[in-house]
C-alpha positions as CSV (number, residue, x, y, z in Angstrom):
1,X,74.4,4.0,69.0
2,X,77.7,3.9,70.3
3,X,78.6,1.5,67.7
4,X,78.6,4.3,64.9
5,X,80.4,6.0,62.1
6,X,80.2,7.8,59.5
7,X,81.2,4.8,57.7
8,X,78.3,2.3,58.8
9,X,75.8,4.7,58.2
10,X,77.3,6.4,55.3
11,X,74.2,6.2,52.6
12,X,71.9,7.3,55.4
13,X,74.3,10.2,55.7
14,X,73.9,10.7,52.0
15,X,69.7,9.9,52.1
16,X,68.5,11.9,55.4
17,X,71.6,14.3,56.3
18,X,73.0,15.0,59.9
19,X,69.6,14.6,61.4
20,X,69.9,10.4,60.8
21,X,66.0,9.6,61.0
22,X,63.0,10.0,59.4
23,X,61.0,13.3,58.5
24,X,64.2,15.1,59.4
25,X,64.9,18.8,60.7
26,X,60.9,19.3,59.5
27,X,59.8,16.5,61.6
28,X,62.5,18.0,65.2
29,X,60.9,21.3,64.1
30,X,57.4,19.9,64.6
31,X,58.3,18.0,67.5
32,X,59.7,20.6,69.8
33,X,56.6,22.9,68.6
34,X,55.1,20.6,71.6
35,X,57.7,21.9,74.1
36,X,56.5,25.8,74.1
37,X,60.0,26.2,76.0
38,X,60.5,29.3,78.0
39,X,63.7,32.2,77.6
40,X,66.7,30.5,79.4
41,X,65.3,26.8,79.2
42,X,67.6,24.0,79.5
43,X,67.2,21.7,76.9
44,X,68.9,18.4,76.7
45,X,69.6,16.2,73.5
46,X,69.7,12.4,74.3
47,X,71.1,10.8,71.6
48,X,72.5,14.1,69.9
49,X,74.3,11.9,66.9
50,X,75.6,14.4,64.3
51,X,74.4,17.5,66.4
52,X,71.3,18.7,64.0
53,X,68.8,19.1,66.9
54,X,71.3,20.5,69.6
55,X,72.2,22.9,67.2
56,X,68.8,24.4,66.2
57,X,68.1,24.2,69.8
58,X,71.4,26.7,70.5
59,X,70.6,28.2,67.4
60,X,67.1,29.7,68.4
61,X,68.8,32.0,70.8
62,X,66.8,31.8,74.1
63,X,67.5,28.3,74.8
64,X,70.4,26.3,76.4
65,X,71.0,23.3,74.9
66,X,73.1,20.5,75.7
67,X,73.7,17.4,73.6
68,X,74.7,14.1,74.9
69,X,75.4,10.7,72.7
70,X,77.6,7.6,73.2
71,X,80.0,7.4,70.1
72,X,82.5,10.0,70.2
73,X,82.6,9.4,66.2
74,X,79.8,11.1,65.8
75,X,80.1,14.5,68.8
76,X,83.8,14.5,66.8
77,X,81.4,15.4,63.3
78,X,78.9,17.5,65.7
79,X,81.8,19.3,67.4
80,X,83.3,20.5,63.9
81,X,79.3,22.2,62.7
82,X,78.6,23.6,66.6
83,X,80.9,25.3,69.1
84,X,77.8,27.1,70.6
85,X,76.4,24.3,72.4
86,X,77.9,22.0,75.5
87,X,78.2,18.2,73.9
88,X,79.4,15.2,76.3
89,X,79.9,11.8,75.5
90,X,77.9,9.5,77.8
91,X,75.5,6.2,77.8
92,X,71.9,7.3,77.9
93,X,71.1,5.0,80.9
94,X,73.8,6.4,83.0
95,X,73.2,10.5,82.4
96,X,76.3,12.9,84.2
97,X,74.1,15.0,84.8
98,X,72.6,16.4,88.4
99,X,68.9,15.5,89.5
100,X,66.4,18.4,88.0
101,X,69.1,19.3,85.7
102,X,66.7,20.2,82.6
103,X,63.6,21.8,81.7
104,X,63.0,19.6,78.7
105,X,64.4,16.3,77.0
106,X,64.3,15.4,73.1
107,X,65.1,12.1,72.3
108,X,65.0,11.4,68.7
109,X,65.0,7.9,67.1
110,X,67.5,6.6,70.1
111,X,65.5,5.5,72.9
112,X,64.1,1.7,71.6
113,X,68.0,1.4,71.0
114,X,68.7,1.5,74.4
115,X,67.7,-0.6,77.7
116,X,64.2,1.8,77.7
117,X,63.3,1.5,81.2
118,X,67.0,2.5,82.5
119,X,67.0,5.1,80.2
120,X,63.1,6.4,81.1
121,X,64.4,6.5,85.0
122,X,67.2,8.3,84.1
123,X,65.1,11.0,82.2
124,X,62.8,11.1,85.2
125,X,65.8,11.9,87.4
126,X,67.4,14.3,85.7
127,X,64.2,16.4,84.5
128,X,62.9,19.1,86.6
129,X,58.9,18.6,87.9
130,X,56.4,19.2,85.1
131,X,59.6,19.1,83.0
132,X,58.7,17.5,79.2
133,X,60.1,14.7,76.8
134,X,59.5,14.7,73.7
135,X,60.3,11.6,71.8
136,X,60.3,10.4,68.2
137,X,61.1,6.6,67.3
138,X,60.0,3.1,66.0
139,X,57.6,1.1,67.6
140,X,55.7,-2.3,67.1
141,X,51.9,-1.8,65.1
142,X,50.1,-3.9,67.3
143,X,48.3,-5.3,64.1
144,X,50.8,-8.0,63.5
145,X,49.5,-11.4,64.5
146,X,51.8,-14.0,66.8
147,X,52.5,-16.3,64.4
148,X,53.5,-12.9,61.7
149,X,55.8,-11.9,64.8
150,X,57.3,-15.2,65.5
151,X,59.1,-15.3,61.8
152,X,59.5,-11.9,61.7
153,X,62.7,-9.7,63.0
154,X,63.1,-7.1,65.4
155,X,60.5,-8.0,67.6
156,X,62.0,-6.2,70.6
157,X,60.1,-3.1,69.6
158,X,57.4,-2.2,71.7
159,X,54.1,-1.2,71.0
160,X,52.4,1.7,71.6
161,X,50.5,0.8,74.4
162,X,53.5,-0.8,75.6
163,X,55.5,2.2,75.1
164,X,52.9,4.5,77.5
165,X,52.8,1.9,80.2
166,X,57.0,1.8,80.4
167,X,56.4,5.8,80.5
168,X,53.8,6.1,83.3
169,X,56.0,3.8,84.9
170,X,58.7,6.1,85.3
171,X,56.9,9.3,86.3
172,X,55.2,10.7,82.9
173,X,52.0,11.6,81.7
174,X,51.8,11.5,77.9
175,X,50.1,14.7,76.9
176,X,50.4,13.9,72.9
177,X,50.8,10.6,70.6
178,X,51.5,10.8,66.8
179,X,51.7,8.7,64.2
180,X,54.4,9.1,61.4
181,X,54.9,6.2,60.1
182,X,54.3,8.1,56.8
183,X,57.8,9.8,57.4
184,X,59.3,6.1,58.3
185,X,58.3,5.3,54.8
186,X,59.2,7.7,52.6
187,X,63.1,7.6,54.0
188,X,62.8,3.8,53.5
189,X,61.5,4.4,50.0
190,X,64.6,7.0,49.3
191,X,66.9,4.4,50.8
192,X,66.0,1.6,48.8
193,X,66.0,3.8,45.9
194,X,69.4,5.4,46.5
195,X,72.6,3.9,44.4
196,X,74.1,0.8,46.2
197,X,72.7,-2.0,47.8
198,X,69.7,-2.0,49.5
199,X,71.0,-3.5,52.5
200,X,74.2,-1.2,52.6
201,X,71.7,1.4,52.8
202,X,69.5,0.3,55.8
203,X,72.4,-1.0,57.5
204,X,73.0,2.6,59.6
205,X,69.2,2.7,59.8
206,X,68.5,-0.6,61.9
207,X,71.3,-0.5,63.7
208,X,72.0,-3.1,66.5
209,X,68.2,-3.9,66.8
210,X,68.4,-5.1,62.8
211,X,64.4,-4.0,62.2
212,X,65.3,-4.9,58.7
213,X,66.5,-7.9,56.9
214,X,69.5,-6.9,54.5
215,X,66.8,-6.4,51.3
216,X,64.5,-4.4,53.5
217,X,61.7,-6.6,52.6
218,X,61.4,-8.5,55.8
219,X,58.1,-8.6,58.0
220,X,59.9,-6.6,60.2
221,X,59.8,-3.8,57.7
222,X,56.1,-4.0,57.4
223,X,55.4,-4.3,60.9
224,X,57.2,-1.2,61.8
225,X,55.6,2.3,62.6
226,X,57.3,5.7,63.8
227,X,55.6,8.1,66.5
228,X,56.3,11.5,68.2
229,X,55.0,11.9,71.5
230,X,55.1,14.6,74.1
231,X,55.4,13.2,77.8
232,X,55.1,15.3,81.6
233,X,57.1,14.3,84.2
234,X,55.0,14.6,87.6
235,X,55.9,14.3,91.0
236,X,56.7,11.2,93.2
């Protein structure tokens, strides 16, 4: 995400808010419910953007929180709406951060965005035993057929089974899957339906892995789903 603004993702700004991804603070909300977190926890956001997350997470007043996300653009917007919570710019596959450093991870709508298994072994690392992540993003319904996926766009997606293979992989056991495309959907729907053109509208939204043609009527709209899922890290 390091390549944005405000400005390239300013009708997703207008659409969503500062939480940049479907199903919003509701759907963070929902997510952490899976963490249970204990007094003094030390939370980390990967992929804080705007701050939304690290902020409710500082907010709840038992829990540290620290936010971490590769465009100083947007910690500069998070910095202004949060002094309460520790935010450092860094690349999600190379983490400053000490080994067992956290008691939890949330990574929301970030992670396909980056190089997954990096990222994944970083999470591992700095993630105390028995530690969770809890992660929210896009991934590839397995339904679409090879000759659908050859003419469609972002096909670098993975699919869900996919997506828990590259996770037991690095050290996690995935104690809840979810689907929400549902959410995926309706901020689509409210994209395409917001004043402007369509494609100015997604453009924030696909980002550099351009899930969407410039219409948002591409197979690779159709094709997409959106999960939460809450993983363990175990022992090596």
């Amino acid at each position: 995400m390091n390549s944005w603004t405000l400005e390239t993702c300013s009708r997703l700004v207008e659409v969503a808010g500062d939480t940049l991804r479907p199903g919003g603070l509701e759907l963070s909300e929902h997510l952490l419910g899976f963490g249970n977190f204990q007094a003094n926890s030390r939370i980390l956001d990967a992929g804080c953007g705007m701050g939304s997350t690290t902020r409710y997470l500082s907010r709840s007043g038992s829990l540290e929180a620290v936010g971490v996300d590769s465009s100083e653009a947007m910690l500069t917007t998070a910095r202004r709406h949060s002094r309460e919570a520790t935010l450092v710019c860094a690349a999600l596959e190379e983490l400053p951060f000490g080994e067992a450093s956290f008691d939890g991870i949330v990574c929301e709508c970030v992670l396909s965005q980056t190089i997954v298994a990096t990222v994944l072994a970083e999470f591992q690392r700095v993630l105390c035993v028995d530690g969770l992540l809890l992660v929210s993003d896009l991934y590839r319904r397995s339904a679409i057929t090879e000759s659908e996926l050859e003419t469609a766009t972002g096909n670098r997606l993975a699919t869900k089974g996919q997506t828990e293979k590259m996770l037991q992989d690095a050290g996690f056991t995935i104690e809840h899957w979810e689907d929400r495309t549902r959410d995926l959907r309706q901020l689509a729907i409210r994209l395409i339906m917001a004043p402007g053109p369509a494609g100015e509208n997604l453009f924030g939204w696909r980002g550099p892995g351009n899930v969407c043609n410039e219409n948002g009527t591409d197979m690779g709209c159709r094709y997409l789903g959106y999960y939460l899922l809450a993983a363990r890290r175990v022992a090596r």
